[in-house]
C-alpha positions, 0 to 999 in steps of 0.5 A: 623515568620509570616512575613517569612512565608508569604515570603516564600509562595510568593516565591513558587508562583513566582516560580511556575508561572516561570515554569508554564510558562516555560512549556507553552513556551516549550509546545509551541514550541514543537507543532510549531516543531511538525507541522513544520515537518508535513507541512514538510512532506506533501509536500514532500509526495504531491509535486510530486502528484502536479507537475503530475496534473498541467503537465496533465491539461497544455497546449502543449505549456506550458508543453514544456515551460522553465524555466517550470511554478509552476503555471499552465497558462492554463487549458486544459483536452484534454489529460484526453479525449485523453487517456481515449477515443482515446488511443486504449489500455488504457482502456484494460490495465486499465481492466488487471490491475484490474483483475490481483490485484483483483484475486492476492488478493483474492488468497493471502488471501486465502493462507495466511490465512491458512498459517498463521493459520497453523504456529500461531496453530501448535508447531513445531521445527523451527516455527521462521526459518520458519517465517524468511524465508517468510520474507526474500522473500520479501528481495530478489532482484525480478529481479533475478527471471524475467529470470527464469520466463520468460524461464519457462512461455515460455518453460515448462509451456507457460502461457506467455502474460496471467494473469496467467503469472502475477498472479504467481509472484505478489502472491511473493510480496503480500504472505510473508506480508499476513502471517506475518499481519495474524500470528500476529492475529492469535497467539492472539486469545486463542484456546479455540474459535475454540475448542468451535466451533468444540464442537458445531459440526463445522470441524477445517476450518469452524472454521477458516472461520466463527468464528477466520477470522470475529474475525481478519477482521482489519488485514484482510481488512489491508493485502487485501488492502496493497497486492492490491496496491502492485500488482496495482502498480506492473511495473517490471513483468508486462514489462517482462511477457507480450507483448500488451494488451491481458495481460498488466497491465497499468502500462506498458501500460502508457508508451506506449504513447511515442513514438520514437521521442515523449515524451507525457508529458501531456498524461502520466501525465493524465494516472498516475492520473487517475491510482492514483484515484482508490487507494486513493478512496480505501485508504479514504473508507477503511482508517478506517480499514487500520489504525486499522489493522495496529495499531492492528497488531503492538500492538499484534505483 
């Protein structure tokens, strides 16, 4: 018996290194999937960003030149100084682009919030109807509404080629996110803060203001941060609302370096990435923020 005991307990030894190492090897060739897919990934994600910056930094030649260079021979920043102190509009357009997002946000913020709030406090007979159809806006093919704009904001209301002009259709694309991001928060938060709030003698919006909105500040900095890329990078109501650029965002305004025999390879390369920069040293400063507002939300909704 003792010697079959002992059989028996080098066999659960074996088996269990067997699959001990078996877990190692599935362990290890699922991580080898894991980063092959990431490496993956981030080229696709990267591999345009790259392309854009040798295009800027090559010369007139070798930006022409074919079969086109991976690598780029030559290192040339004449096109940077070309569109950021001879273009006479590049500037211009780069200030209207930051207007415009900065004012779009702030509005959107403002709105939403008390939309938000409105819909998360208040029972109502359709409150899902109505949550569906903010949604449902952002669905909607947005060229459909440029002809209508553009007879409106040249006819009845002439707002035409102004920020204005650009303000009124960006808040469609930034409102709907706004308050579904704010309407996920608000609805977590138990009434009894702002009860508690009015208690001590503060109005209903002063209680919004200074004790639930400093609460949600990750959805916060997350709505604010996603609308101002969505209005930075906004081309279509730009090209239709607006003319020069008294109003034009630079979007528009970095196609203007063609010309009608010319293709400016190099200096529309130059004006992407430099239009890039400001949003990536936003996303890295405030990436904390972002990743918390949307894990946040996503946990909560």
């Amino acid at each position: 018996m003792a010697i079959q005991e002992q059989a028996n307990i080098r066999e659960a030894k074996v088996a269990r290194r067997v699959s001990h190492a078996s877990d190692e090897k599935k362990v290890t060739v699922g991580s080898v999937l894991r980063y092959i897919a990431v490496a993956i990934i981030v080229f696709i994600s990267l591999a345009p960003l790259y392309w854009t910056f040798t295009t800027s930094i090559k010369s007139g030649l070798e930006v022409t030149a074919s079969p086109p260079t991976l690598f780029p021979h030559s290192f040339d920043l004449s096109t940077y100084a070309t569109v950021l102190l001879n273009s006479p509009f590049f500037l211009l357009d780069l200030r209207n682009s930051a207007i415009v997002a900065a004012i779009t946000t702030i509005l959107s913020l403002l709105i939403g919030i008390l939309c938000a709030y409105a819909i998360a406090r208040t029972n109502f007979v359709g409150k899902g109807a109505v949550l569906a159809i903010i949604l449902s806006v952002n669905m909607f093919p947005f060229i459909a509404m440029v002809g209508p704009l553009f007879v409106i904001f040249t006819g009845p209301i002439y707002i035409y080629n102004t920020y204005a002009a650009l303000i009124i259709p960006d808040l469609i694309l930034t409102l709907p996110l706004t308050i579904w991001f704010m309407t996920s928060f608000f609805r977590d938060l138990p009434p009894d803060l702002e009860e508690a709030a009015r208690m001590d003698g503060a109005s209903r919006l002063q209680a919004l203001w200074y004790v639930i909105v400093p609460l949600t500040a990750p959805g916060v900095f997350a709505a604010a941060i996603l609308s101002f890329i969505a209005v930075w990078n906004d081309f279509l109501f730009g090209l239709t609302m607006t003319t020069d650029e008294n109003a034009q965002p630079i979007t528009v305004g970095i196609t203007r370096f063609n010309s009608e025999h010319l293709i400016a390879y190099g200096q529309l390369a130059a004006g992407a990435i430099i239009v890039t920069i400001p949003l990536v040293i936003l996303v890295l400063v405030l990436q904390r923020r972002i990743v918390a507002g949307l894990t946040a939300g996503a946990v909560k909704g």
